[in-house]
N, C-alpha and C positions, 0 to 999 in steps of 0.2 A: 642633684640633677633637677628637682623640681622646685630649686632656687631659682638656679640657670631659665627654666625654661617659663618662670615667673617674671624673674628679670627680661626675657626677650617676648614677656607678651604685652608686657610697658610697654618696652619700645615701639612694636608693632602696635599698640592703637593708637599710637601718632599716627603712624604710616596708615592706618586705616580711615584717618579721616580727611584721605585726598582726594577723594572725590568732591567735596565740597570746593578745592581749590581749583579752577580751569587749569590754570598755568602748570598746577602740577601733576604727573602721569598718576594714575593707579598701581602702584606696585603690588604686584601678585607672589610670592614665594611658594615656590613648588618645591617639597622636599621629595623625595627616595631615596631607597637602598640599595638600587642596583645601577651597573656602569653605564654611563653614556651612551654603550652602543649594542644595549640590548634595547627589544623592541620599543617596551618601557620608557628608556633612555632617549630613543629618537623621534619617539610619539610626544614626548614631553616638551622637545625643541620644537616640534613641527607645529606643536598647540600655542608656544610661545611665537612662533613666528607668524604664525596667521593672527595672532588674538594681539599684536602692536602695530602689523600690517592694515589690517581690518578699522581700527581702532583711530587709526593715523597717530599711534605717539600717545594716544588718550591713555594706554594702557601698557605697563614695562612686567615680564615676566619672566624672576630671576628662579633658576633651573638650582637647586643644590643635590648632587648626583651622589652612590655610594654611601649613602650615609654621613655626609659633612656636616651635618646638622646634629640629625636624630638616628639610632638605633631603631632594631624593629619595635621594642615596647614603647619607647619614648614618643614616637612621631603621632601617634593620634591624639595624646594628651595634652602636644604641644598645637595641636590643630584646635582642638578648644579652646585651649587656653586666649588661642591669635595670636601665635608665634611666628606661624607660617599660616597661610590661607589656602594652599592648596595640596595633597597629598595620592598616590596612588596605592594604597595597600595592598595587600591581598584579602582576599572576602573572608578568612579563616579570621582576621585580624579584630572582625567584629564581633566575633563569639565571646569574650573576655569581655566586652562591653556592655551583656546582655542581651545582643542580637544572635542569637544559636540561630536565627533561619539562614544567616550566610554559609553555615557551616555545611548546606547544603551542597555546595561545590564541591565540596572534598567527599564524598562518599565515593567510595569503588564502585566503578566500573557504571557507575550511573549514566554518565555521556560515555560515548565511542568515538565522538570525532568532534568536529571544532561545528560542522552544521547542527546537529544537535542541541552543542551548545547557546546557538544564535537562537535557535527557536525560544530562547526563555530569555536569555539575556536584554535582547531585543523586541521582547514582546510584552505584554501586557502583567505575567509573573515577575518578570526584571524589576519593572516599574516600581511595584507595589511592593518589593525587597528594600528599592533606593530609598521609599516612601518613608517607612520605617528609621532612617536614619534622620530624620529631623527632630525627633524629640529629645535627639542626644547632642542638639547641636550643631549637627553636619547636615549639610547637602549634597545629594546624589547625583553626580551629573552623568556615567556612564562607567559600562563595562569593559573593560579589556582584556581580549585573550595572553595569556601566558604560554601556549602549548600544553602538554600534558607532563603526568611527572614519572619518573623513572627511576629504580635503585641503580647504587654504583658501590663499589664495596673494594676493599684490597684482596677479596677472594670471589674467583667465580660463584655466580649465583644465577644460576638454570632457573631451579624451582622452588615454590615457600620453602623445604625441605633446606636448601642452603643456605639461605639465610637465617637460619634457627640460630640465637645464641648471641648473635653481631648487635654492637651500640651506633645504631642508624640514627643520624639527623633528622629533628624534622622542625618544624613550622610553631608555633604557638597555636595547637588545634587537638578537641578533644577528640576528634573525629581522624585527623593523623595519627594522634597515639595510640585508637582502637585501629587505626590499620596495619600499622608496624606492629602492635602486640599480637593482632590475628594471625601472623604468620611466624611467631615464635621469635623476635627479634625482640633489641631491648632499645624505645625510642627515648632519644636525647633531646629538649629543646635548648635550642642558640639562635643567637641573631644569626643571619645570613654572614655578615661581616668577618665571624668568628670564624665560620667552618672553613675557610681553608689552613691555618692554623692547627684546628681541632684534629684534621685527617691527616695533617704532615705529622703532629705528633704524635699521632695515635691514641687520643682521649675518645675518637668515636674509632668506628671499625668503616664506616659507610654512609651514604647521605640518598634520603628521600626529597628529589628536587625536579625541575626543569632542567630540560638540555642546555637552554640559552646561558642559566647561569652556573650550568655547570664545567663552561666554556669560557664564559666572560669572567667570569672567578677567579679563573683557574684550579677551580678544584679537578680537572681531568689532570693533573700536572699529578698531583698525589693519590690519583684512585687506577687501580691497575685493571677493575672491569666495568661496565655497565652492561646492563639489560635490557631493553627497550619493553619495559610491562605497561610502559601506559596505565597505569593501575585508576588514576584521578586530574580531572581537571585544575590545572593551574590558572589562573584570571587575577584579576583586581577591580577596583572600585574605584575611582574618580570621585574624589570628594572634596570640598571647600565647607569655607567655614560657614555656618548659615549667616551667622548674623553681619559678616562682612558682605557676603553675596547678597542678601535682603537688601545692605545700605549701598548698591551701585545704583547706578542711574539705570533704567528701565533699557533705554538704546544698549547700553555697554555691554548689560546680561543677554540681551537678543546676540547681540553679536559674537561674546563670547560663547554661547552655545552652541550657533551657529562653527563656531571655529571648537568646539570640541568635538560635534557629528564629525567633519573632517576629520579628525587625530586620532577618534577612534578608528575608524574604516581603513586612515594607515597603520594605526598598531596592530589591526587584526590582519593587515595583507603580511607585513613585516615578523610578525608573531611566527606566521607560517613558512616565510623565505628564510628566517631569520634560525629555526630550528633545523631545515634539512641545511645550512650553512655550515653553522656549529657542529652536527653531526657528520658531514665532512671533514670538518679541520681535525675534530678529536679525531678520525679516523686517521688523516695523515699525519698526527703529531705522534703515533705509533707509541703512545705514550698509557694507553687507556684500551683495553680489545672489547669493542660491543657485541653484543651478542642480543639479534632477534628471537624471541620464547619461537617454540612450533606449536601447532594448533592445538596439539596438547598439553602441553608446557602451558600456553595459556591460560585455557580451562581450567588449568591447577589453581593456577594465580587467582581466577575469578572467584572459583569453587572455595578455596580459602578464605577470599575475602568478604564475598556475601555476605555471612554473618551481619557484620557492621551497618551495614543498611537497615535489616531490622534492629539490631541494637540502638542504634542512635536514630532512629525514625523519632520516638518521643521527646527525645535531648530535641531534636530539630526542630519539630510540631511536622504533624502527621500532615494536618493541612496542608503547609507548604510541600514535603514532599509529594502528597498526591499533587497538586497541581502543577507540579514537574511532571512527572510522568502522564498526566492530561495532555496537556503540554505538549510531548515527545511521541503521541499517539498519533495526532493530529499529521 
């Protein structure tokens, strides 16, 4: 693989150096993991259609959806490399890279709702998160909501008490696999691509994910419950390669940023239409029984999960998470 993606970072610095040529567009390559027509998916096209619109043609930006590229581990290493120049991860995805302060997203019960999470993403804490990825390379150009994430399992699961014992999916996150082990589960990482596979055949028992792709997957086809725990924010990160972004024309980068404020502002409308959607259809695809926790039921879920937060406050840096909570005071 790291022939392959040696081999397609050749390629791409030709392709990188057409800005220099008028005649020819800037090609942009946006890889992801997930389908077309989750929010992700449609914020992706919306960022391509405004930023060749915008552009007039100056700029061509080809979409590679579900993973036709890269896997979840492959895609950032090929975004170094200049394989691809643009990427939407998830925040968890830069902990592995040495940036643990992403992995602030993922802690229980941190945010409660998607306003919450704007107060940081969007504010001057966001910034100084995105700031931190230039030394490794990348550029931060903005946040995107995910929704929140949710268990699903082939057995009901009320409270931490039921899912004790089950091989739950999760994420590439040190801070996912203290939250699935807080509540007595046994967490598995796979790429996204894999789990629907993984849960038809019974190599995991259940998956720690988003509604949207737990819909667009189709993994509600093969899980017989879900729970709506809301337990952590799901997001990503918008990031290009720095040194291709450095070498645009100063107009091109206005305009393209200009055309990402847009695509974000639709991924977060879309994020939120786009989950009570999904959470319809699983419902009528009568395929999947959801189950909302009761006010107690939750408190279990919280009470359980707490722990983690001071657990991995150090793994995070303390800093960052107090100026979250600063932040969320306000």
């Amino acid at each position: 693989m790291k022939r392959l993606i040696t081999s397609l970072a050749i390629a791409a610095a030709f392709s990188a150096t057409a800005p220099a040529f008028a005649s020819a567009p800037i090609v942009i390559k946006f890889s992801h993991v997930v389908a077309p027509d989750t929010p992700k998916g449609q914020a992706a096209e919306y960022f391509k259609k405004l930023a060749e619109e915008r552009t007039k043609g100056r700029v061509k930006v080809v979409i590679y959806p579900n993973s036709q590229l890269y896997k979840d581990k492959e895609e950032l290493e090929a975004l170094q490399l200049g394989a691809v120049q643009m990427l939407a991860p998830t925040t968890s995805k830069f902990g592995p890279m040495g940036l643990k302060e992403f992995e602030v997203f993922d802690l229980p019960y941190l945010f409660m709702n998607e306003d919450q999470v704007h107060k940081v993403t969007r504010g001057p804490v966001g910034q100084a998160l995105l700031k931190k990825l230039e030394p490794r390379g990348l550029k931060g150009l903005a946040f995107w909501d995910n929704g929140f994430r949710v268990f699903s399992a082939n057995r009901p699961v009320r409270t931490p008490q039921d899912i004790k014992g089950l091989k739950i999916r999760i994420n590439s996150s040190k801070v996912n696999t203290a939250i699935v082990q807080s509540v007595g589960a046994l967490p598995q990482t796979m790429a996204l691509s894999e789990v629907y596979q993984a849960l038809q055949t019974g190599v995991v028992d259940g998956a720690d994910g988003n509604i949207s792709n737990l819909y667009t997957q189709k993994q509600f086809e093969v899980q017989k419950y879900m729970t709506n725990t809301r337990h952590s924010y799901s997001g990503y990160a918008v990031v290009v390669n720095k040194k291709f972004w450095d070498g645009l024309p100063g107009d091109i980068r206005t305009t393209l940023e200009g055309a990402m404020k847009d695509a974000s502002e639709y991924n977060d409308q879309m994020a939120e239409k786009d989950t009570t959607a999904a959470l319809n259809a699983i419902k009528a695809s009568g395929k999947t029984q959801i189950y909302e926790p009761t006010a107690a039921e939750k408190a279990a879920w919280v009470k359980a999960m707490q722990p983690v937060q001071n657990e991995m406050a150090a793994r995070i840096g303390t800093d960052t998470v107090k100026a979250i909570h600063t932040a969320l005071a306000k």
